[in-house]
PyMOL Python script that loads the backbone (N, CA, C, O; Angstrom):
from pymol import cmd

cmd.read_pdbstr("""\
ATOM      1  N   UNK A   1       0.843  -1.179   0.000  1.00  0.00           N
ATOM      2  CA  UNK A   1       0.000   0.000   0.000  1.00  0.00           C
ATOM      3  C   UNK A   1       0.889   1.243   0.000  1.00  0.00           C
ATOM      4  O   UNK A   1       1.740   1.326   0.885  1.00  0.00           O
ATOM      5  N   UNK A   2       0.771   2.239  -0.928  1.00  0.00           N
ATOM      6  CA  UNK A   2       1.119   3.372  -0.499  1.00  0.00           C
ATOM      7  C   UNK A   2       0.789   4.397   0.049  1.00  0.00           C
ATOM      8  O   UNK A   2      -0.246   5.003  -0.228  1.00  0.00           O
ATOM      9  N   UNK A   3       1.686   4.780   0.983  1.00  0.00           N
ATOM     10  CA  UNK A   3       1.897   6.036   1.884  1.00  0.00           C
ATOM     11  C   UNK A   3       1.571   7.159   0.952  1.00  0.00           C
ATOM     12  O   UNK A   3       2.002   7.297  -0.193  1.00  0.00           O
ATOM     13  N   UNK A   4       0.694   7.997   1.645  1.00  0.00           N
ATOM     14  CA  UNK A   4       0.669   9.746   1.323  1.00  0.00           C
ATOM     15  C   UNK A   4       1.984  10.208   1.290  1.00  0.00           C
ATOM     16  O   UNK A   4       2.992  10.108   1.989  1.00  0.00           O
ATOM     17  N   UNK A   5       1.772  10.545   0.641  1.00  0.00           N
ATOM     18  CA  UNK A   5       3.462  11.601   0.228  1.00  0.00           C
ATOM     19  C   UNK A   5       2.929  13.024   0.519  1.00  0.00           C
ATOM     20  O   UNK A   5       1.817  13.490   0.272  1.00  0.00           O
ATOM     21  N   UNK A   6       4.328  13.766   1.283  1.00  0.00           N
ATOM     22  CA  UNK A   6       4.173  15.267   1.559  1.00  0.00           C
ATOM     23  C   UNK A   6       4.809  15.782   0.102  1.00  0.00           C
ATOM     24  O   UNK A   6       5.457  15.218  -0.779  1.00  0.00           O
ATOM     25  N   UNK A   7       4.232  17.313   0.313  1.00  0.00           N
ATOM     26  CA  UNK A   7       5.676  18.123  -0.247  1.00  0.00           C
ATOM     27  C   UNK A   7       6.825  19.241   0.605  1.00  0.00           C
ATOM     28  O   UNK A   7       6.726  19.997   1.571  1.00  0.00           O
ATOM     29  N   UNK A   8       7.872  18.876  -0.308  1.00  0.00           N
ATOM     30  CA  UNK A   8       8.601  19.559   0.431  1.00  0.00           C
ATOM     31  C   UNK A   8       9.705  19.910  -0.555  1.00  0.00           C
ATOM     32  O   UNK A   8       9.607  19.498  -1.711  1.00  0.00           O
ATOM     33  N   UNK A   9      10.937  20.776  -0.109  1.00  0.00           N
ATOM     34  CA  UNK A   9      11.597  21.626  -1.385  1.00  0.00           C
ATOM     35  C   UNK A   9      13.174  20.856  -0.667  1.00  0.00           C
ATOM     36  O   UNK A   9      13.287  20.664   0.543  1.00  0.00           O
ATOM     37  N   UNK A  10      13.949  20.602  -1.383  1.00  0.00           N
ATOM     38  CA  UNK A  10      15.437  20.391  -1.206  1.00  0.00           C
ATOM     39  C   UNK A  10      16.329  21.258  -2.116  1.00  0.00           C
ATOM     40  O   UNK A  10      15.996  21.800  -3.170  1.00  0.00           O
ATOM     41  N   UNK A  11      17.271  21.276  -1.633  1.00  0.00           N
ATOM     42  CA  UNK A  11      18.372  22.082  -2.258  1.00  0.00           C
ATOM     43  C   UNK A  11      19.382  21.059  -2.805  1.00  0.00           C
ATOM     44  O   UNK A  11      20.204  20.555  -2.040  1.00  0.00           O
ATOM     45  N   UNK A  12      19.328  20.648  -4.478  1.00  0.00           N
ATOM     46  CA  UNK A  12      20.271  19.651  -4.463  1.00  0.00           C
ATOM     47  C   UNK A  12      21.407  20.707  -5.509  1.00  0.00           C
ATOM     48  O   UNK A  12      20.822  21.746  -5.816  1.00  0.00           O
ATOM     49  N   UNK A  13      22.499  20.651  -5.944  1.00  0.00           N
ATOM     50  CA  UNK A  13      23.522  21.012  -6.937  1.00  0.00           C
ATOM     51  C   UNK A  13      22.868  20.779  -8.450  1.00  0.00           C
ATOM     52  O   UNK A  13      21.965  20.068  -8.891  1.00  0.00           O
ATOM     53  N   UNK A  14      23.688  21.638  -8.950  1.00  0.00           N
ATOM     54  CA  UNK A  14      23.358  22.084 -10.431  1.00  0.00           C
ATOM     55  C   UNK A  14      23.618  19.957 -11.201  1.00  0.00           C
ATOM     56  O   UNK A  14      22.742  19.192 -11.606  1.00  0.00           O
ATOM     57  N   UNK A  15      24.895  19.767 -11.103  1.00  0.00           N
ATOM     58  CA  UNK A  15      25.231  18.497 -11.157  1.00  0.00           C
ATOM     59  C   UNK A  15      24.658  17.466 -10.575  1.00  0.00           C
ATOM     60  O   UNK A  15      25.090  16.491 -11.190  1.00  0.00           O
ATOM     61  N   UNK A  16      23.967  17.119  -9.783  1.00  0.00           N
ATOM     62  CA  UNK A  16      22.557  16.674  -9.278  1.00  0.00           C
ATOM     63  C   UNK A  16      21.552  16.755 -10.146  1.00  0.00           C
ATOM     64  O   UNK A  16      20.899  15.718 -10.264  1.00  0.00           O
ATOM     65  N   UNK A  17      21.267  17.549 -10.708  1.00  0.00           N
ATOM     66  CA  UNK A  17      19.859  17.658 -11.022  1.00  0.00           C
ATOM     67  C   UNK A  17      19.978  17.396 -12.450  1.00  0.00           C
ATOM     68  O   UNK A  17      19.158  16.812 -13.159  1.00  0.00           O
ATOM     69  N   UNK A  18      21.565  18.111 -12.926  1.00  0.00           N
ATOM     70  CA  UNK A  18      21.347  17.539 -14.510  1.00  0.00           C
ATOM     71  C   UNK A  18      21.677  15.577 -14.456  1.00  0.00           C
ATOM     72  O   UNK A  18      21.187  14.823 -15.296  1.00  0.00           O
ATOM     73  N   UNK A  19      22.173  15.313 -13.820  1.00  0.00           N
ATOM     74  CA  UNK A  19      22.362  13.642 -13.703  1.00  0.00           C
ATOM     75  C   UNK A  19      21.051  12.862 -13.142  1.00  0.00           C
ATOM     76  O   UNK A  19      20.774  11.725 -13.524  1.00  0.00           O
ATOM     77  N   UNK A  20      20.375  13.487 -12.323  1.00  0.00           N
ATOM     78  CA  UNK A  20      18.438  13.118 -12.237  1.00  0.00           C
ATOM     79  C   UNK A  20      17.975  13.213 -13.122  1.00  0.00           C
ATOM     80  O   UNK A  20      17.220  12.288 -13.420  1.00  0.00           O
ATOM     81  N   UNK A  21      18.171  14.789 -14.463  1.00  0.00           N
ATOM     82  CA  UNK A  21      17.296  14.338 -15.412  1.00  0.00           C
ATOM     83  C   UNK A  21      17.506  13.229 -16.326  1.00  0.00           C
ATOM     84  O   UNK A  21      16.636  12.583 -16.911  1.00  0.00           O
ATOM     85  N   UNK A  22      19.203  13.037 -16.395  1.00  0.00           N
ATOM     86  CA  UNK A  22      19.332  12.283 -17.604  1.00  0.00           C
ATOM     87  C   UNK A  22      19.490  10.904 -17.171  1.00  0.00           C
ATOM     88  O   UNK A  22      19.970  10.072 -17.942  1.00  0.00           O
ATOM     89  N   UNK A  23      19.071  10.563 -15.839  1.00  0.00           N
ATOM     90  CA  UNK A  23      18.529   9.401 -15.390  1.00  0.00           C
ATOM     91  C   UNK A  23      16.746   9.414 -15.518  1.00  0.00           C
ATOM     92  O   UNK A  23      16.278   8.300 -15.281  1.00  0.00           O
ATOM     93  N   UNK A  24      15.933  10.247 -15.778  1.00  0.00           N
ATOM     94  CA  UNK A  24      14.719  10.314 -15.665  1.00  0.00           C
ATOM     95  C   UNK A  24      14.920   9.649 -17.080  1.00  0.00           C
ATOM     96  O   UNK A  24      14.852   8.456 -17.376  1.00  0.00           O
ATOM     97  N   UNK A  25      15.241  10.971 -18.040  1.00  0.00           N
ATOM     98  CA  UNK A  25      15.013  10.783 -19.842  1.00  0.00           C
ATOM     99  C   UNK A  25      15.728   8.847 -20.364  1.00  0.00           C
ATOM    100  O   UNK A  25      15.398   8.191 -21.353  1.00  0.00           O
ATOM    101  N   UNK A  26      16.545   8.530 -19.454  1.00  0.00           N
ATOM    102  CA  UNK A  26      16.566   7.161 -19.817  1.00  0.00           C
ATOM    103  C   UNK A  26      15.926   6.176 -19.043  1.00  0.00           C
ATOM    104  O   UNK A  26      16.013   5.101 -19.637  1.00  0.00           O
ATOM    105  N   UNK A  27      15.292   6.066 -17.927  1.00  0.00           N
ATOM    106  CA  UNK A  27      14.589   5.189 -17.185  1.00  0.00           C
ATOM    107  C   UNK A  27      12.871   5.334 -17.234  1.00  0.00           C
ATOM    108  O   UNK A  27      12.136   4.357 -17.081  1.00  0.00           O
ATOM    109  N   UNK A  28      12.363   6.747 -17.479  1.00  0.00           N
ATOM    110  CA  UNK A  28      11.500   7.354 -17.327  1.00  0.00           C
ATOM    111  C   UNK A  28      10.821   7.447 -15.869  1.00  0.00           C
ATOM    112  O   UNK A  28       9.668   7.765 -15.579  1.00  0.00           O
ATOM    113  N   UNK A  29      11.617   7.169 -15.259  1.00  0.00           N
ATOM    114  CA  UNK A  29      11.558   6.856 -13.390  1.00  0.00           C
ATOM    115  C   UNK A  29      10.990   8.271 -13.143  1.00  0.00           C
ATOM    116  O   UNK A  29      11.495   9.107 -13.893  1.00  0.00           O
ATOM    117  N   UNK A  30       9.936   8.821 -12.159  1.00  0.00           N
ATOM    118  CA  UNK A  30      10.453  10.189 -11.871  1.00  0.00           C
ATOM    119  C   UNK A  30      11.517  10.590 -11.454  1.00  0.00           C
ATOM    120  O   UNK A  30      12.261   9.632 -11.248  1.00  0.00           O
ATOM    121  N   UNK A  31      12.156  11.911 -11.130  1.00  0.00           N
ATOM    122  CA  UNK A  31      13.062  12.394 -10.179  1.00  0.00           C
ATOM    123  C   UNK A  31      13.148  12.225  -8.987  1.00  0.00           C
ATOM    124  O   UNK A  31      14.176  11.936  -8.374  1.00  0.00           O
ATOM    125  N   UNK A  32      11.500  12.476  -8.311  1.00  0.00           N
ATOM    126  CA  UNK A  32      10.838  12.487  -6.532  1.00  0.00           C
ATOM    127  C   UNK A  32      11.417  10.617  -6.202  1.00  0.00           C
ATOM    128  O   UNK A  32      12.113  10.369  -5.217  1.00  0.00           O
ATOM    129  N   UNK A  33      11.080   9.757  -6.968  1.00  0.00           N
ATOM    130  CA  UNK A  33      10.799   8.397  -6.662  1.00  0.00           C
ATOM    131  C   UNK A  33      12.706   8.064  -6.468  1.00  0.00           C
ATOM    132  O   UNK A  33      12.755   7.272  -5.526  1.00  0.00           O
ATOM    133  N   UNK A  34      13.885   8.285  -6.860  1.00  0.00           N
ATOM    134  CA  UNK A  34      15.223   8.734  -6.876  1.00  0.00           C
ATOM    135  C   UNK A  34      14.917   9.511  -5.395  1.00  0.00           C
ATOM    136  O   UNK A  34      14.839   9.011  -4.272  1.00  0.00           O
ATOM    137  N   UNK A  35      14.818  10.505  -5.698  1.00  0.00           N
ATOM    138  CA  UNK A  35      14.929  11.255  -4.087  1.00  0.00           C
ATOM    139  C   UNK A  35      14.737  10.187  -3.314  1.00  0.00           C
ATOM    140  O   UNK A  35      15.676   9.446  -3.020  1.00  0.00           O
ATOM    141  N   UNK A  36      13.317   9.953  -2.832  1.00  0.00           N
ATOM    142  CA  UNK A  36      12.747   8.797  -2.312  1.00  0.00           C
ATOM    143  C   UNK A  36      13.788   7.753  -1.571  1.00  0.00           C
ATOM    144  O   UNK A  36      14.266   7.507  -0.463  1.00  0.00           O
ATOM    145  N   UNK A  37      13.804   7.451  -2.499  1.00  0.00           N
ATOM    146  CA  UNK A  37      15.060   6.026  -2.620  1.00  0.00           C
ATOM    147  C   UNK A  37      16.254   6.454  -2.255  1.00  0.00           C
ATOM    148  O   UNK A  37      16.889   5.559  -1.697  1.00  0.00           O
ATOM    149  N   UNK A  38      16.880   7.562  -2.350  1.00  0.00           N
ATOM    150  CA  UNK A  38      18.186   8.120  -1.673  1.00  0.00           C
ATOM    151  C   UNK A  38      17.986   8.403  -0.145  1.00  0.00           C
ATOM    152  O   UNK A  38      18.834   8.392   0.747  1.00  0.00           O
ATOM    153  N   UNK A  39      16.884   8.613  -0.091  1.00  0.00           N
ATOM    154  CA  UNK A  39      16.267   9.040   1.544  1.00  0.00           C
ATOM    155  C   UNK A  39      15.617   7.806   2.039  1.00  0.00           C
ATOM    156  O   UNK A  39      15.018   7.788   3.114  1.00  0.00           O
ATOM    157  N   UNK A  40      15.707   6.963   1.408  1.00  0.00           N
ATOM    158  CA  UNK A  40      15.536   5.555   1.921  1.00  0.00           C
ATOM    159  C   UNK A  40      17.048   4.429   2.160  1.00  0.00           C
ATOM    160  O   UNK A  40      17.196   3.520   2.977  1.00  0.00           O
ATOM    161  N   UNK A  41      17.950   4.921   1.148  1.00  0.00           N
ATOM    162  CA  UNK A  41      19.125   4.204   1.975  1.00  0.00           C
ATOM    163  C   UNK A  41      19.785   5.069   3.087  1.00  0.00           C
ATOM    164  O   UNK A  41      20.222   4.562   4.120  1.00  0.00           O
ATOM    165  N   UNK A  42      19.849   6.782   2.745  1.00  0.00           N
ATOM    166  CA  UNK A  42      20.454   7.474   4.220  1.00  0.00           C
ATOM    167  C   UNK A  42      19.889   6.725   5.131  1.00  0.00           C
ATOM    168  O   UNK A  42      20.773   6.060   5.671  1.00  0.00           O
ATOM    169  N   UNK A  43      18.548   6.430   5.704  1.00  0.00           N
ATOM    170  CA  UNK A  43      17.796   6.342   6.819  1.00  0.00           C
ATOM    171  C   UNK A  43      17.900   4.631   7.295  1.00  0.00           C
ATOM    172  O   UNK A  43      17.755   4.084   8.388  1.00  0.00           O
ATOM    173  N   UNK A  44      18.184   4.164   6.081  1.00  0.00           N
ATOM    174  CA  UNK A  44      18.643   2.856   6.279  1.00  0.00           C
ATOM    175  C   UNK A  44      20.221   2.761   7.233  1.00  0.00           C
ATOM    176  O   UNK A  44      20.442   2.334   8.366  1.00  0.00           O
ATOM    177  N   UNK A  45      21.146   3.379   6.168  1.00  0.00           N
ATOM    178  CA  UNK A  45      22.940   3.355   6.657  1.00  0.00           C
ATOM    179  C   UNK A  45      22.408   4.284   8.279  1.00  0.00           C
ATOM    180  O   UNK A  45      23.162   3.731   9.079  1.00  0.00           O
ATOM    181  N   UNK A  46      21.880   4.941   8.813  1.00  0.00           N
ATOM    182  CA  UNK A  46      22.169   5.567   9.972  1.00  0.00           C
ATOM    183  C   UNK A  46      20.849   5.239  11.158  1.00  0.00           C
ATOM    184  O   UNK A  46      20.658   5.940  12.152  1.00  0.00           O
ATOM    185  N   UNK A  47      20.102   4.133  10.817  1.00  0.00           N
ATOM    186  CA  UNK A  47      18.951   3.671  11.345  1.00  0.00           C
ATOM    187  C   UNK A  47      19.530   3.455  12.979  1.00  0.00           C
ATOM    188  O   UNK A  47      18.584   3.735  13.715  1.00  0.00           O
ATOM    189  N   UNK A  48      20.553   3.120  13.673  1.00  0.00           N
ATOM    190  CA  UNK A  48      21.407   2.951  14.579  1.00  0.00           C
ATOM    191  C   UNK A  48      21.368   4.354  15.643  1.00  0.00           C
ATOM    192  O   UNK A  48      21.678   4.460  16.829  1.00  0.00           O
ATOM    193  N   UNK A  49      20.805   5.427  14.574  1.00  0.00           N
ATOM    194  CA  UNK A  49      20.598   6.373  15.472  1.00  0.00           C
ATOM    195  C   UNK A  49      19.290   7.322  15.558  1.00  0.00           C
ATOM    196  O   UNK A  49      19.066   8.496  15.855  1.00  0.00           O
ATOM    197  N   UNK A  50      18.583   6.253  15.165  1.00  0.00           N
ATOM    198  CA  UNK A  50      16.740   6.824  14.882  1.00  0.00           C
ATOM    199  C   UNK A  50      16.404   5.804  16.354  1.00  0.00           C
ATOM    200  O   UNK A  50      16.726   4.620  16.453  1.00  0.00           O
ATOM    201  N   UNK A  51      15.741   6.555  17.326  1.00  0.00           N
ATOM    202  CA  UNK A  51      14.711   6.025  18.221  1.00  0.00           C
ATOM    203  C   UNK A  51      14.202   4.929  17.966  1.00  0.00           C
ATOM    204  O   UNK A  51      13.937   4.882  16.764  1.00  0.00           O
ATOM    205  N   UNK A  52      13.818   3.642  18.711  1.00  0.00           N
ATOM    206  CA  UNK A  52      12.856   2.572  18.189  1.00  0.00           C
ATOM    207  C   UNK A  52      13.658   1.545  19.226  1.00  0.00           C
ATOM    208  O   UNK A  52      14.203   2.050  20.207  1.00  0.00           O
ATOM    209  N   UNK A  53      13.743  -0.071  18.990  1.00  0.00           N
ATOM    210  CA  UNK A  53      13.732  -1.110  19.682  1.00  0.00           C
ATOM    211  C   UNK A  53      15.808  -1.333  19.413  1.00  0.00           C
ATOM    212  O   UNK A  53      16.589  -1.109  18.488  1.00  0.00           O
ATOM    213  N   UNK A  54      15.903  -1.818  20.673  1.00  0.00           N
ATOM    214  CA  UNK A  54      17.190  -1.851  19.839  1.00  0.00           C
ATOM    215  C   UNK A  54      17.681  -3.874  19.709  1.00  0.00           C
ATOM    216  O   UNK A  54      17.209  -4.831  20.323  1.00  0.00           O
ATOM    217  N   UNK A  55      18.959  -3.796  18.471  1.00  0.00           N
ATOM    218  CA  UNK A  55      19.262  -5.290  18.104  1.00  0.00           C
ATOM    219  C   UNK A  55      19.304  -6.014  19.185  1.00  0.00           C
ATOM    220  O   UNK A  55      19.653  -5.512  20.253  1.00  0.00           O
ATOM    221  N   UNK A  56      18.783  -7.935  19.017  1.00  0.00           N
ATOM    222  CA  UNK A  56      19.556  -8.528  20.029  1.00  0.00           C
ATOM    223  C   UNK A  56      20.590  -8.282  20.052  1.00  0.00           C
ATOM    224  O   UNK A  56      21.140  -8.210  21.151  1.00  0.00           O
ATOM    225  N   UNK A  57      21.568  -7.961  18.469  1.00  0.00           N
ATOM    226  CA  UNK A  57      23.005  -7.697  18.004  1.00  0.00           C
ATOM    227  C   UNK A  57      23.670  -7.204  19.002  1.00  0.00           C
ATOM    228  O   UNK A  57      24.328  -8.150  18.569  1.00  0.00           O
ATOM    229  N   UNK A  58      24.123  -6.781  19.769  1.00  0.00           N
ATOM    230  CA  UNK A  58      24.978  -5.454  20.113  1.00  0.00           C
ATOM    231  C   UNK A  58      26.079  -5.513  19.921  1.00  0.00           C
ATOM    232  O   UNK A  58      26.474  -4.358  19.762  1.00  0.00           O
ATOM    233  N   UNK A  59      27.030  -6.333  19.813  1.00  0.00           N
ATOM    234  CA  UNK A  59      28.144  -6.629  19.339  1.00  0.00           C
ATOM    235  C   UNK A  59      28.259  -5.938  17.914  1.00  0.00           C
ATOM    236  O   UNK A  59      27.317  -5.970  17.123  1.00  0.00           O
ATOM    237  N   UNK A  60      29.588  -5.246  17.601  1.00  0.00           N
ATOM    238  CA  UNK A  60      30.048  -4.535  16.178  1.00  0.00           C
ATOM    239  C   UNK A  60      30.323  -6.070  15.681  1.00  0.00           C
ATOM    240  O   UNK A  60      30.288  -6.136  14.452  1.00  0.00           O
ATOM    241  N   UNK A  61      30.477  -6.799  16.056  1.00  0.00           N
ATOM    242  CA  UNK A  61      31.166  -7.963  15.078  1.00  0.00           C
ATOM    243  C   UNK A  61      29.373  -9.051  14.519  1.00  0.00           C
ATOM    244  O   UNK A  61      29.327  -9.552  13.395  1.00  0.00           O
ATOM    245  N   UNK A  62      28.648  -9.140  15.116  1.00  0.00           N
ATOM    246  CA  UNK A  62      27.646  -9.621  14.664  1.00  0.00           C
ATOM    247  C   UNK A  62      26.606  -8.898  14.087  1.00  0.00           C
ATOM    248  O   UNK A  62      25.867  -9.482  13.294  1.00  0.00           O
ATOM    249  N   UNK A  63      26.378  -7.428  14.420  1.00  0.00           N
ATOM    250  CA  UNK A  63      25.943  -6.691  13.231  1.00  0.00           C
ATOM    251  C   UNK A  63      26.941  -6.708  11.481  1.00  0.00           C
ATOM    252  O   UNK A  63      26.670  -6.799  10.283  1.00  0.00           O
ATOM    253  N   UNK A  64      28.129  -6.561  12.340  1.00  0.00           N
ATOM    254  CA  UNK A  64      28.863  -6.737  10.456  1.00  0.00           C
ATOM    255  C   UNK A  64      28.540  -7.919  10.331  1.00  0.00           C
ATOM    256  O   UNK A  64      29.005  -8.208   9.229  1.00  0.00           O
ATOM    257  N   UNK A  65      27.968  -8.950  10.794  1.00  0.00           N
ATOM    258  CA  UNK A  65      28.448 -10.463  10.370  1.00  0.00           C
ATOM    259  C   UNK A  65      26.619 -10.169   9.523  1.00  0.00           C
ATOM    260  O   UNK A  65      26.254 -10.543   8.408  1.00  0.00           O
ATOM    261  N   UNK A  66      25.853  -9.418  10.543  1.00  0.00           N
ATOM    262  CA  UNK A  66      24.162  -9.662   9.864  1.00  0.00           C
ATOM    263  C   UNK A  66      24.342  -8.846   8.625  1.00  0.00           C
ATOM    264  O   UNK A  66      23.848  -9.374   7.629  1.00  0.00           O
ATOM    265  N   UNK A  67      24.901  -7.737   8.441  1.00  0.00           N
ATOM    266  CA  UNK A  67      24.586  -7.196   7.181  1.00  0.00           C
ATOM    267  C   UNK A  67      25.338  -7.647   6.303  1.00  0.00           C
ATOM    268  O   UNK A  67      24.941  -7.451   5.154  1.00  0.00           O
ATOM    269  N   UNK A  68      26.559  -8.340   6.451  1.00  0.00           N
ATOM    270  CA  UNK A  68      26.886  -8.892   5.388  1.00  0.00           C
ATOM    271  C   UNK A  68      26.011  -9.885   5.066  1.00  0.00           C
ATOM    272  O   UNK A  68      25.601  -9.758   3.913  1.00  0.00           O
ATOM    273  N   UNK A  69      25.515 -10.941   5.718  1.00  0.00           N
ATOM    274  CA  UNK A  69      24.380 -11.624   5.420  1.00  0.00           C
ATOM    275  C   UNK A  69      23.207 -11.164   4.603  1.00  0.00           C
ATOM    276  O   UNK A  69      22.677 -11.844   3.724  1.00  0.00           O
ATOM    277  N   UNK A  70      22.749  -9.644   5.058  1.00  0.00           N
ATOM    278  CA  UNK A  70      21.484  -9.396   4.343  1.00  0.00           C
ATOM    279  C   UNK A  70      22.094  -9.207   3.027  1.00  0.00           C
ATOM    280  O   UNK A  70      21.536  -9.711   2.052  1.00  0.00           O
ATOM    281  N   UNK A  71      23.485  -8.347   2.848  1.00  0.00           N
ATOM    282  CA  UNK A  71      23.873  -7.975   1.695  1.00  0.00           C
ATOM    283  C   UNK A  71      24.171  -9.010   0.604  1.00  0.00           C
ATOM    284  O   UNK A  71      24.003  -8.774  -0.593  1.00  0.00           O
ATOM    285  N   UNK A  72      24.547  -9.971   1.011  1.00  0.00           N
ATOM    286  CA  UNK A  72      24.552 -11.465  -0.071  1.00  0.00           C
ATOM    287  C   UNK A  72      22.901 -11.986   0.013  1.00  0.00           C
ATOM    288  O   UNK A  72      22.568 -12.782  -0.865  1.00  0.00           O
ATOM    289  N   UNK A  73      21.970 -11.622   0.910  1.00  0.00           N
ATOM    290  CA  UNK A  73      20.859 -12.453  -0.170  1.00  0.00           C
ATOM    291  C   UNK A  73      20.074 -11.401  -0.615  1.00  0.00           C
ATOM    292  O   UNK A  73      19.063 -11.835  -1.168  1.00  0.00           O
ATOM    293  N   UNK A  74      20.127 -10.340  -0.598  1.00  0.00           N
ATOM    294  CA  UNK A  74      19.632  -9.337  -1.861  1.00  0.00           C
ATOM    295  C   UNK A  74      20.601  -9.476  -2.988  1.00  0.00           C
ATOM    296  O   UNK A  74      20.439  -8.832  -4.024  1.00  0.00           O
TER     297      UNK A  74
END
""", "prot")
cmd.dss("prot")
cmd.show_as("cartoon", "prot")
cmd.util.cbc("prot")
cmd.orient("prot")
């Protein structure tokens, strides 16, 4: 199901935006759905410091051991 989407304005670089379009004009992806997805791996790589439940993990050596795991079966 999808989520309501807000709006909202970012400030990205001139070089940014021409490499979004000419990823749009060959994928026909939007631009927003890219954003999206870039603001979906930041929040992923730094999830460690967003509020919520924390790992049985706590060990640095068995979190690297889980994401290397997730990262070989994607």
């Amino acid at each position: 199901m999808e989520r309501k989407k807000i709006s909202t304005t970012v400030y990205i670089t001139q070089d940014q935006n021409n490499l979004l379009k000419l990823l749009n004009q060959k994928t026909k992806v939007p631009i927003a759905e890219y954003i999206r997805e870039g603001i979906d791996l930041v929040l992923e790589k730094h999830k460690q410091n967003l509020p919520g439940q924390l790992s049985l993990l706590q060990d640095d050596e068995n979190r690297k051991d889980l994401r290397q795991r997730e990262f070989l079966d994607n």
